[in-house]
VMD Tcl script that builds the backbone (N, CA, C; Angstrom):
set m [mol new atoms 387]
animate dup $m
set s [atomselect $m all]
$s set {name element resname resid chain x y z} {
  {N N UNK 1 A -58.209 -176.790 55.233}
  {CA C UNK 1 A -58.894 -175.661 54.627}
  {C C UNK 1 A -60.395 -175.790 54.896}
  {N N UNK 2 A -61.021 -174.879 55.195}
  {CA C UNK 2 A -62.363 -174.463 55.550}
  {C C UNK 2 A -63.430 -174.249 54.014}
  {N N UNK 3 A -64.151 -175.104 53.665}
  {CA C UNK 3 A -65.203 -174.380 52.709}
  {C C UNK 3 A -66.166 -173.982 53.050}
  {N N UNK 4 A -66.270 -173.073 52.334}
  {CA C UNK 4 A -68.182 -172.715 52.598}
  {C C UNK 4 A -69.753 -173.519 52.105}
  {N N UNK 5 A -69.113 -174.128 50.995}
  {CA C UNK 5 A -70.371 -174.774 50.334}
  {C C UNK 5 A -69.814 -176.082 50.256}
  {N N UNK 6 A -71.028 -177.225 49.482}
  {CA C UNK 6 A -70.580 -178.161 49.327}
  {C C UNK 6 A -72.174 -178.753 49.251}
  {N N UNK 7 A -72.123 -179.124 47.651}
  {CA C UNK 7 A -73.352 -180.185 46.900}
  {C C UNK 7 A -73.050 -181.485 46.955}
  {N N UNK 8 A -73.793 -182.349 46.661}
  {CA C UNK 8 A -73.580 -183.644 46.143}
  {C C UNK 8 A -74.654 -183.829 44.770}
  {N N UNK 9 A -73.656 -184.203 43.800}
  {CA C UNK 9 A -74.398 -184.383 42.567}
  {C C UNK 9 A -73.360 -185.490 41.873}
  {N N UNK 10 A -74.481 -185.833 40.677}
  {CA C UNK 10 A -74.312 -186.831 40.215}
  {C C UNK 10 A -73.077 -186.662 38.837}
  {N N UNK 11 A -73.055 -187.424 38.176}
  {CA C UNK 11 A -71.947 -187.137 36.596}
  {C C UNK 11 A -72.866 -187.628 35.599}
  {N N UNK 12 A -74.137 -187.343 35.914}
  {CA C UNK 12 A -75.222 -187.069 34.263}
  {C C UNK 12 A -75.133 -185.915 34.891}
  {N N UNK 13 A -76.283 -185.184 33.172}
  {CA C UNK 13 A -76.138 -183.304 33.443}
  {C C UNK 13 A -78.223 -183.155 33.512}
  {N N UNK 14 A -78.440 -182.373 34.147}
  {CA C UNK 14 A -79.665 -182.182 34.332}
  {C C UNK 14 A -80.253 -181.691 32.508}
  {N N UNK 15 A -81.254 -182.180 32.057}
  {CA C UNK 15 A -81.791 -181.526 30.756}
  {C C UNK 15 A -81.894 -179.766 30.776}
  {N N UNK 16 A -81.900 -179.355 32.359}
  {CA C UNK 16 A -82.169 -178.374 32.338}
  {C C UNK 16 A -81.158 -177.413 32.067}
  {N N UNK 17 A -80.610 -177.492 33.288}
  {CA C UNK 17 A -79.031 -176.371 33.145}
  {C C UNK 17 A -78.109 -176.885 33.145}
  {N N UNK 18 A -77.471 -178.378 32.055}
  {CA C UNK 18 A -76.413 -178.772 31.225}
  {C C UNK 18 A -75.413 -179.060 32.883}
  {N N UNK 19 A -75.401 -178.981 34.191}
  {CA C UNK 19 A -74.848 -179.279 35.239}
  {C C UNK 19 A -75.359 -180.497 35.993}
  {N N UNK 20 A -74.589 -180.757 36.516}
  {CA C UNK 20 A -74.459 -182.233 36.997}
  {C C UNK 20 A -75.909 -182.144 38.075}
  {N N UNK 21 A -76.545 -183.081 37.622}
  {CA C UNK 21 A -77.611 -183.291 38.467}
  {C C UNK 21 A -77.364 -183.399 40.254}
  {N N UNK 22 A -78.154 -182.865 41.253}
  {CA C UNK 22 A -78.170 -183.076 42.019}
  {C C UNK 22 A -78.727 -184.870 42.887}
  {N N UNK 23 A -78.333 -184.385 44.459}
  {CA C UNK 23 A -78.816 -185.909 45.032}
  {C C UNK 23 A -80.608 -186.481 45.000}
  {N N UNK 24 A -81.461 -184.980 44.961}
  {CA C UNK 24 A -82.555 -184.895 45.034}
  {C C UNK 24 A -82.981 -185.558 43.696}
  {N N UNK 25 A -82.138 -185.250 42.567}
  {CA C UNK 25 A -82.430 -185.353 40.742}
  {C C UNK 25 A -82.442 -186.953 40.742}
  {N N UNK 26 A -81.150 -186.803 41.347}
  {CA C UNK 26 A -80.402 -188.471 41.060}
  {C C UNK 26 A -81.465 -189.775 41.424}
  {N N UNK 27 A -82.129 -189.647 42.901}
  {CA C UNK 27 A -83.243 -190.311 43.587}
  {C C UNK 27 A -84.372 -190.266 43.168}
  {N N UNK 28 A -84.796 -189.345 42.555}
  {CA C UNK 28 A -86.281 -189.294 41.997}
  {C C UNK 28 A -85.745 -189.889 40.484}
  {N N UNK 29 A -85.068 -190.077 40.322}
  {CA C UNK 29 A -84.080 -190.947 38.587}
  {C C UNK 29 A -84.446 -192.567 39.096}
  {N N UNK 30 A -84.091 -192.757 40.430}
  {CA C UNK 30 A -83.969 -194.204 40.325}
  {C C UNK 30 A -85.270 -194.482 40.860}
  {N N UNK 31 A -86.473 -194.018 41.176}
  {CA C UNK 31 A -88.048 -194.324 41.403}
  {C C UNK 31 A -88.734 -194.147 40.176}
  {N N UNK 32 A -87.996 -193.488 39.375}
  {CA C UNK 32 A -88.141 -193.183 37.953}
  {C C UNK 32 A -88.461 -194.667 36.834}
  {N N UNK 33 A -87.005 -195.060 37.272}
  {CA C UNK 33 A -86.723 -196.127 36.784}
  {C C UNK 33 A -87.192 -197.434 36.918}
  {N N UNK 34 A -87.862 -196.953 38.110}
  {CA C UNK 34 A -88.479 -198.154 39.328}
  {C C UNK 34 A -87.090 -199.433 39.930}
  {N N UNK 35 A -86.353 -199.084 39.905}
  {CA C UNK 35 A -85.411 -199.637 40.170}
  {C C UNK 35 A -85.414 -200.024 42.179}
  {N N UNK 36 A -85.322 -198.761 43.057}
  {CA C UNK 36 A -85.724 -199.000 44.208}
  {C C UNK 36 A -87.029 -199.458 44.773}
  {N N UNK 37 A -86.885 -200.596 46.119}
  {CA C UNK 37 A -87.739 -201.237 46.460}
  {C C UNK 37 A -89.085 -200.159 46.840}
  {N N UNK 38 A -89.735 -201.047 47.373}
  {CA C UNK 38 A -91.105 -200.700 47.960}
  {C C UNK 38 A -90.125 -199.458 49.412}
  {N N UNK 39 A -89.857 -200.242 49.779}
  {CA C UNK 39 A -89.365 -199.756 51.536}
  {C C UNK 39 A -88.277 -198.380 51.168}
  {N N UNK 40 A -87.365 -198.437 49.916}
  {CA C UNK 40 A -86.724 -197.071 50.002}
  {C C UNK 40 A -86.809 -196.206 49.688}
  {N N UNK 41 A -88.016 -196.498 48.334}
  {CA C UNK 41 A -89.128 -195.671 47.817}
  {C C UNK 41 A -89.628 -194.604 49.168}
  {N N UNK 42 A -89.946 -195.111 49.747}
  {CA C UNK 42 A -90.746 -194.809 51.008}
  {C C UNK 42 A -90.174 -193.595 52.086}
  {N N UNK 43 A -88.359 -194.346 51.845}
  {CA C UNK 43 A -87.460 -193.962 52.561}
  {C C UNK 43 A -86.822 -192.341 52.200}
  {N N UNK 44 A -86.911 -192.782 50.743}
  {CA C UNK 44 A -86.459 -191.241 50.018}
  {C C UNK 44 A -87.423 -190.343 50.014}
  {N N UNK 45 A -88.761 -190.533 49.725}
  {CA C UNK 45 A -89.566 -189.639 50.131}
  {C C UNK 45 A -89.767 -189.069 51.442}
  {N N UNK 46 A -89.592 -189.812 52.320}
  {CA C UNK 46 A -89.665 -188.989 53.646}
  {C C UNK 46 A -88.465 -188.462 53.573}
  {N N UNK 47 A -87.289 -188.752 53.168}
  {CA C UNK 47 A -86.225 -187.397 53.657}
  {C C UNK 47 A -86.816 -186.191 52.725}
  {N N UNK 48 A -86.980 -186.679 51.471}
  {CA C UNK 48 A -87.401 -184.946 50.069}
  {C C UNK 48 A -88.871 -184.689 51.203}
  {N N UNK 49 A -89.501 -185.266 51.535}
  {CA C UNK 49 A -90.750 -184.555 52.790}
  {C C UNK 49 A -89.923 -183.431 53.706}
  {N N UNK 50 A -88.871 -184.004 54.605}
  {CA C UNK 50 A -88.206 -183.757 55.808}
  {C C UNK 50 A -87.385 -182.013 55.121}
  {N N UNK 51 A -86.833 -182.275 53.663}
  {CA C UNK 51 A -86.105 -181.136 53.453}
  {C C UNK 51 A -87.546 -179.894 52.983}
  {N N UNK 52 A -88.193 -180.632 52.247}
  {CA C UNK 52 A -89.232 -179.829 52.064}
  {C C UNK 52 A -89.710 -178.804 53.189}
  {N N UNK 53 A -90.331 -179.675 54.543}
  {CA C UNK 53 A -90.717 -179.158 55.425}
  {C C UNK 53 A -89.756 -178.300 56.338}
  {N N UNK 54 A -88.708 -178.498 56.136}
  {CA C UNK 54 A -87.670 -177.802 57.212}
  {C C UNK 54 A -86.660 -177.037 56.455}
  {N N UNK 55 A -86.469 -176.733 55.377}
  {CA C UNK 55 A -86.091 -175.823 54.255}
  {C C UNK 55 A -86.641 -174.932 53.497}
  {N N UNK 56 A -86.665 -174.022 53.460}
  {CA C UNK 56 A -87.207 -173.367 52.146}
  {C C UNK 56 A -86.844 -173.713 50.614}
  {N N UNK 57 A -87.560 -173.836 49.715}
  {CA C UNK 57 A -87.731 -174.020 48.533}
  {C C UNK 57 A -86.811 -172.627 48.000}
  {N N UNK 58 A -86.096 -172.231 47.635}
  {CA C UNK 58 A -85.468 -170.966 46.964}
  {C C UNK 58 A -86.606 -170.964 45.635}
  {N N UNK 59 A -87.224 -169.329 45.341}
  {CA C UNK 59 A -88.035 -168.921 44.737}
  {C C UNK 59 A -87.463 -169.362 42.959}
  {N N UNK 60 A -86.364 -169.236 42.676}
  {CA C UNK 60 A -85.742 -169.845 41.354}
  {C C UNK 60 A -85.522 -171.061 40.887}
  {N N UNK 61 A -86.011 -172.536 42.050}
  {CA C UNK 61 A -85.566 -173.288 42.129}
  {C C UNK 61 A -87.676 -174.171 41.527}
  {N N UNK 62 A -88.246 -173.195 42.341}
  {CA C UNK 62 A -89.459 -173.158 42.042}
  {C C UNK 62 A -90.273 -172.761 40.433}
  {N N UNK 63 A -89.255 -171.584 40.457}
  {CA C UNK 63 A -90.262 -170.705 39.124}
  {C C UNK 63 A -89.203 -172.320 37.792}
  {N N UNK 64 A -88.324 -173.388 38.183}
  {CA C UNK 64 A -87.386 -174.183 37.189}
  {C C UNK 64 A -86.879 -173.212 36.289}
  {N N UNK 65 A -85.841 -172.122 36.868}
  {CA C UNK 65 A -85.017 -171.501 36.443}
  {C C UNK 65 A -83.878 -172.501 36.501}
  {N N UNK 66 A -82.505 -171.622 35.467}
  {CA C UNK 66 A -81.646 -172.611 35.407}
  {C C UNK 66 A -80.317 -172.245 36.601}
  {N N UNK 67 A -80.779 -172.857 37.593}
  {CA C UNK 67 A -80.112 -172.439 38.872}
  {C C UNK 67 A -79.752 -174.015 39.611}
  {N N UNK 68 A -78.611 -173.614 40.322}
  {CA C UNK 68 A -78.238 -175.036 41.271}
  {C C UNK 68 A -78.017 -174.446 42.578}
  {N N UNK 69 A -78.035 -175.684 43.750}
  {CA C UNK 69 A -77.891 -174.945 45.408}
  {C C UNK 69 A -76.800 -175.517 45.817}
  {N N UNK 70 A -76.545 -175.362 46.311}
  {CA C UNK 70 A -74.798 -175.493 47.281}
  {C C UNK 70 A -75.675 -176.004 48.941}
  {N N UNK 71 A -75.025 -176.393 49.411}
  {CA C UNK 71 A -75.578 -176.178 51.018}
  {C C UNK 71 A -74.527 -175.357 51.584}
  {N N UNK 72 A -74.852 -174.964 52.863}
  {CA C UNK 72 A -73.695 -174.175 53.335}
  {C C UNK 72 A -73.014 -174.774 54.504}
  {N N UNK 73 A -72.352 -175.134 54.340}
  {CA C UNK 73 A -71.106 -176.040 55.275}
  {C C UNK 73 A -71.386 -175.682 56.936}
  {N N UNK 74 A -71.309 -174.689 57.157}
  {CA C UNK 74 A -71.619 -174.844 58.734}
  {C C UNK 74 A -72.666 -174.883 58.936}
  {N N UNK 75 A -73.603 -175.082 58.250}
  {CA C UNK 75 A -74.985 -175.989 58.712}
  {C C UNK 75 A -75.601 -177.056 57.943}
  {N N UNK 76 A -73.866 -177.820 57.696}
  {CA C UNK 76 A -74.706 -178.809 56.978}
  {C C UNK 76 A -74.945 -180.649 57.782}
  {N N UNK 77 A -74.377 -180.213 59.034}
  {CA C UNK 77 A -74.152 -182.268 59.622}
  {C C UNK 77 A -75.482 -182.081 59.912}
  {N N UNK 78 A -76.473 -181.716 60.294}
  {CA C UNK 78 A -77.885 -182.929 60.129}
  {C C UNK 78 A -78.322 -182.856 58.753}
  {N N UNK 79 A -77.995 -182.192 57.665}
  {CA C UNK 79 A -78.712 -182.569 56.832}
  {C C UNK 79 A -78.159 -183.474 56.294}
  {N N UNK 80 A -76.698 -183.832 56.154}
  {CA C UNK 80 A -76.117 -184.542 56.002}
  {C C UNK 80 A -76.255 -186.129 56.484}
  {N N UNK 81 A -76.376 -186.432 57.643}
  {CA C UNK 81 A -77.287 -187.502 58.474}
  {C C UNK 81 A -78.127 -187.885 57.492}
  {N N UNK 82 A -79.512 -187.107 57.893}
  {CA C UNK 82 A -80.876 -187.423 56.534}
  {C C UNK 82 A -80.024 -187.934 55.201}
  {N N UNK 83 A -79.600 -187.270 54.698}
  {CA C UNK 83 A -78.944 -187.575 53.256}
  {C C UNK 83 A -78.340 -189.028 53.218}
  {N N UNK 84 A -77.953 -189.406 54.533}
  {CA C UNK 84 A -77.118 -190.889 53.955}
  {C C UNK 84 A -77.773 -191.592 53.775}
  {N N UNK 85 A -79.187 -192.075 54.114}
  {CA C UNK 85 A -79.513 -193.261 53.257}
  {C C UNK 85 A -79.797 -192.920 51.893}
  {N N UNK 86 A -80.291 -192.254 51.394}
  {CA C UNK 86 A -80.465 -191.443 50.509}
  {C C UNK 86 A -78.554 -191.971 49.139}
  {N N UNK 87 A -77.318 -191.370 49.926}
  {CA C UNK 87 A -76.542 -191.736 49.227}
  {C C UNK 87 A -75.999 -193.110 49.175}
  {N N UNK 88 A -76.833 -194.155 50.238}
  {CA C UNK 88 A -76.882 -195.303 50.513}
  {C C UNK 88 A -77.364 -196.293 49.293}
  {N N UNK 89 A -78.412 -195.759 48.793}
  {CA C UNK 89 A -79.173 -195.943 47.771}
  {C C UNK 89 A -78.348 -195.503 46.208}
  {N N UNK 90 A -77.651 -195.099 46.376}
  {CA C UNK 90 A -77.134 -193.884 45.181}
  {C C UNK 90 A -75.832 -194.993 45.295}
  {N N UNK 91 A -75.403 -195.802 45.934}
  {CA C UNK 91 A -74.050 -196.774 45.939}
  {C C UNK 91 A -74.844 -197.850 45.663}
  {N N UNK 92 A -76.110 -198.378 46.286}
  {CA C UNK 92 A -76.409 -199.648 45.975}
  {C C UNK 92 A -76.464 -200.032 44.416}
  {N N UNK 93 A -77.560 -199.011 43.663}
  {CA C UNK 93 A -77.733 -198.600 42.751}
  {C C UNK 93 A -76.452 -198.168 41.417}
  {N N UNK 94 A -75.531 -198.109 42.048}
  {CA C UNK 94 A -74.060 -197.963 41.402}
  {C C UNK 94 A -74.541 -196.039 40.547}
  {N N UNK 95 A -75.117 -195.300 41.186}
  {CA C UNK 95 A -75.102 -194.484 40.499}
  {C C UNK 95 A -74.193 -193.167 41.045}
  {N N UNK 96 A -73.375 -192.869 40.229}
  {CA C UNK 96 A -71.935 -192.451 40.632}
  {C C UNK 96 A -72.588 -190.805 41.472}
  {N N UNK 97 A -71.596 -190.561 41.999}
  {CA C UNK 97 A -72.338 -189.202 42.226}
  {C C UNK 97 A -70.935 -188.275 43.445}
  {N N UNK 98 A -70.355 -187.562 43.834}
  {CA C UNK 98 A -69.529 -186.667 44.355}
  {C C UNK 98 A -70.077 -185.649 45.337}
  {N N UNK 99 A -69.221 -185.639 46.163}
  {CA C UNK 99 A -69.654 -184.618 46.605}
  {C C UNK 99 A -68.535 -183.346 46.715}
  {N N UNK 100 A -68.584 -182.521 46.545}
  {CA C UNK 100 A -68.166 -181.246 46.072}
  {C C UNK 100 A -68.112 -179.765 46.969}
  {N N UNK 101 A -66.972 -179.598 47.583}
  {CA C UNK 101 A -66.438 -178.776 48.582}
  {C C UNK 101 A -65.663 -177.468 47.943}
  {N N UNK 102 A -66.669 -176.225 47.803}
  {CA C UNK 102 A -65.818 -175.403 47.168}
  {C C UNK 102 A -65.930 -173.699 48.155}
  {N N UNK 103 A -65.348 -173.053 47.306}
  {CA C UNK 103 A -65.428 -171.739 47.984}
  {C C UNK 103 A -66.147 -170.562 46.944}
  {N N UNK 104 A -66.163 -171.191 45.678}
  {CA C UNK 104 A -66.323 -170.817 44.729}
  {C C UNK 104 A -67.956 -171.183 44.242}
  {N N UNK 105 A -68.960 -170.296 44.345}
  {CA C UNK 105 A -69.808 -170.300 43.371}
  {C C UNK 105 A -70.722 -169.888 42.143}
  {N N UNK 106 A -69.853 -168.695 42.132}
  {CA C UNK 106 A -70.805 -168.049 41.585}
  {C C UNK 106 A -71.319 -166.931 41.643}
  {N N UNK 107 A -72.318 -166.098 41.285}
  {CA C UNK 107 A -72.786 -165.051 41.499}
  {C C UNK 107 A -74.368 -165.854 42.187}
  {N N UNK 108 A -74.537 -165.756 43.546}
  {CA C UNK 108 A -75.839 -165.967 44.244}
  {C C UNK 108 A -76.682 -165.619 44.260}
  {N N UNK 109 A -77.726 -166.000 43.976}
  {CA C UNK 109 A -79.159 -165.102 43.628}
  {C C UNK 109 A -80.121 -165.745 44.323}
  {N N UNK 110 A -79.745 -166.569 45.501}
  {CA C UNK 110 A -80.574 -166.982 46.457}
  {C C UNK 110 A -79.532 -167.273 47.459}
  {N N UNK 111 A -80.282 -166.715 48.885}
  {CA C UNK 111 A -79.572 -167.149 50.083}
  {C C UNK 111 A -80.193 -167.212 51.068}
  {N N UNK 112 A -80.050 -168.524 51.832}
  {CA C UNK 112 A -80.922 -168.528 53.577}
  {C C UNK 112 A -80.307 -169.038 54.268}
  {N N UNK 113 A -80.307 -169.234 55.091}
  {CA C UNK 113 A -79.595 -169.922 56.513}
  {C C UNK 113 A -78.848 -171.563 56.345}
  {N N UNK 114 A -79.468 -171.813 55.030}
  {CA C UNK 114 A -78.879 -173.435 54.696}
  {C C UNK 114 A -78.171 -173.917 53.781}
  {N N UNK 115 A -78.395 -172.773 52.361}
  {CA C UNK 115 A -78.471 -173.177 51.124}
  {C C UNK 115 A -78.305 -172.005 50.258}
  {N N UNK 116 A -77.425 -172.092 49.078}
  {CA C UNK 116 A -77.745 -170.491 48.388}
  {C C UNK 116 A -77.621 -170.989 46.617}
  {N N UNK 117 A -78.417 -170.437 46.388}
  {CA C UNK 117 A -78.648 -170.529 44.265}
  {C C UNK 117 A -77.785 -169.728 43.812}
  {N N UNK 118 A -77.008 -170.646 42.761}
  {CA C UNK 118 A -76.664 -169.612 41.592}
  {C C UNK 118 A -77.283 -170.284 39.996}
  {N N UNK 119 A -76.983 -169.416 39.211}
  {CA C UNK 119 A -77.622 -169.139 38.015}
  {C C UNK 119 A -76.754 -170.191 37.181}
  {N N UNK 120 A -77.205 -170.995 36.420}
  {CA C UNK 120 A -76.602 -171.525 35.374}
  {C C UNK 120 A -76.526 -171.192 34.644}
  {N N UNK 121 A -75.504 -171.145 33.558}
  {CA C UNK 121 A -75.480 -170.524 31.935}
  {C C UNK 121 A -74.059 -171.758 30.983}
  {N N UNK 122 A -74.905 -172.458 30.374}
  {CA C UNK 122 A -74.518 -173.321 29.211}
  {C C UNK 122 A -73.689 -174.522 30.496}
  {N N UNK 123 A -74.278 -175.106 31.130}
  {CA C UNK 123 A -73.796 -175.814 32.283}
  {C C UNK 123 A -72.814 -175.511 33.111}
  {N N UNK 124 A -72.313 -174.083 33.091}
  {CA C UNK 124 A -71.506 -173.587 34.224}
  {C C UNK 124 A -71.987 -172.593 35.076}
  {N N UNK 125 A -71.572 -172.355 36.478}
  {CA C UNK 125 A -72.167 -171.187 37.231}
  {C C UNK 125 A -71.547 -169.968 36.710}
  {N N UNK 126 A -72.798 -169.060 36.566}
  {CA C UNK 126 A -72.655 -168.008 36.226}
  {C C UNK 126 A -71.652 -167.295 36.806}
  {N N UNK 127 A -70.838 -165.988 36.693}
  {CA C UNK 127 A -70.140 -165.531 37.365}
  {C C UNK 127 A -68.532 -165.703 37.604}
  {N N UNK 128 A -68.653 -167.370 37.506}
  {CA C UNK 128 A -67.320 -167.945 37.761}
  {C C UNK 128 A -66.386 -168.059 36.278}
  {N N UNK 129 A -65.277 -168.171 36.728}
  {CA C UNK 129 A -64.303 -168.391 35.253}
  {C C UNK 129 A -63.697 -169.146 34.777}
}
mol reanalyze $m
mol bondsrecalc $m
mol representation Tube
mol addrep $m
């Protein structure tokens, strides 16, 4: 079977929209913590640089509305690449996290060539049942 989307997030829930934190949430959690070294510190920031610079920011994701992103499956193997040390760190660290292949998201209120937002409401995507 073919999906269209597919996140990787963690099994804490963001303070924000009651849904499972993302990989971006999860990594800036463990520099948080100071838990990662000098060198992966280093490492995770240049990939959140790399998505920064070669992604768009979705305008809801910005204004910290209560919204989550999906990536979109047929353009997701290089970002995917970047991402593994990233979930490299997220195993060393023992911090659990999934990744999540659906067809199902939601009602979308952001979409670009990589990635699309939907709306959270009481930690579920809006729209869905």
């Amino acid at each position: 079977m073919q999906f269209k989307y597919m996140r990787i997030q963690g099994r804490e829930n963001s303070y924000i929209t009651k849904y499972p934190k993302g990989i971006f949430s999860l990594c800036w959690n463990l520099i948080g913590e100071n838990r990662l070294s000098e060198e992966e510190k280093e490492c995770f920031i240049a990939i959140d640089e790399w998505f920064k610079e070669n992604l768009p920011e979705p305008e809801p994701c910005k204004n910290r509305e209560k919204v989550v992103t999906f990536f979109k499956r047929e353009n997701t193997s290089e970002m995917l690449e970047r991402l593994k040390p990233a979930m490299e760190m997220l195993d060393k660290y023992h911090k659990p996290y999934d990744m999540v292949y659906t067809n199902f998201v939601g009602t979308i209120i952001y979409e670009d060539d990589w990635q699309v937002a939907v709306r959270v409401e009481d930690g579920k995507m809006a729209g869905t049942k």
